[in-house]
C-alpha positions, -999 to 999 in steps of 0.1 A, spaced: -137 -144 -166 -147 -114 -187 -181 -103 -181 -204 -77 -199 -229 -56 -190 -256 -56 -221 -292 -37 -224 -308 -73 -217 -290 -70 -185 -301 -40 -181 -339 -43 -191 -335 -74 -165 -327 -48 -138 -346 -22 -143 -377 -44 -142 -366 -58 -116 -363 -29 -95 -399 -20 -102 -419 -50 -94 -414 -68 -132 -434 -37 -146 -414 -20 -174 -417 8 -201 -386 -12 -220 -402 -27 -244 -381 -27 -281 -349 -9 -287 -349 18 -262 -309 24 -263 -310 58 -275 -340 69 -253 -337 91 -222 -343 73 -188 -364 103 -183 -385 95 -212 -391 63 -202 -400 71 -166 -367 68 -149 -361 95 -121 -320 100 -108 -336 78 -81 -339 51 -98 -307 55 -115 -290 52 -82 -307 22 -70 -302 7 -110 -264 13 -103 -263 -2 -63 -280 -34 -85 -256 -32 -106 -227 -28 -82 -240 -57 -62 -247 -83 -89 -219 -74 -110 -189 -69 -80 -184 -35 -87 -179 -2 -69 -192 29 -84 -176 63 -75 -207 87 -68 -203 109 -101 -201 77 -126 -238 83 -136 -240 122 -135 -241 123 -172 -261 92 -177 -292 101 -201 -302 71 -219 -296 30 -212 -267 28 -237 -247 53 -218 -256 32 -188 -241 4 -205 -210 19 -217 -201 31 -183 -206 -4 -167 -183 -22 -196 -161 2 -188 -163 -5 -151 -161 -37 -156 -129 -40 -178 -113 -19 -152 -122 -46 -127 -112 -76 -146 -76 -59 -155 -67 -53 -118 -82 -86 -105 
C-alpha cells in the first residue's frame, strides 16, 4: 500500500502534539514553523510522531533544513517512497 504524508496529516499532528491547540489555521505551507510558533523541539517530537504512525525511521539530519510544513511534507513522501520500494 502506498501511503502519503499530506499537510492535513500534518496539521493533525502538530495539533496533536500540543493539546488540540494550533496556530494552523488556512494555508500555512509556505510559512516558517518558526512563524507559526514551532521551536526545533517540536520539530523533533513532530518527526518521532511521524516515524511512529507512519513506520518510518528518520536519520537525525532529515529535518535540519526543515523551515516551513511543505518541506516537512516533501521530506516524509520522500521517506515514505523509499520505504514502500524496499518493503
Amino acid at each position: 500500500m502506498n501511503r502519503t504524508f499530506d499537510i492535513e496529516d500534518l496539521k493533525r499532528i502538530l495539533r496533536e502534539g500540543a493539546g488540540g491547540v494550533s496556530m494552523l489555521e488556512g494555508d500555512v505551507s509556505d510559512v516558517s514553523f518558526e512563524e507559526l510558533g514551532y521551536d526545533s523541539l517540536a520539530l523533533l517530537e513532530t518527526a518521532s510522531r511521524i516515524g511512529r504512525e507512519y513506520g518510518l525511521k528518520f536519520e537525525d539530519t532529515a529535518f535540519v533544513d526543515i523551515e516551513t510544513p511543505d518541506d516537512l511534507v516533501q521530506v516524509v513522501n520522500a521517506h515514505l517512497l523509499d520505504h514502500s520500494l524496499h518493503n
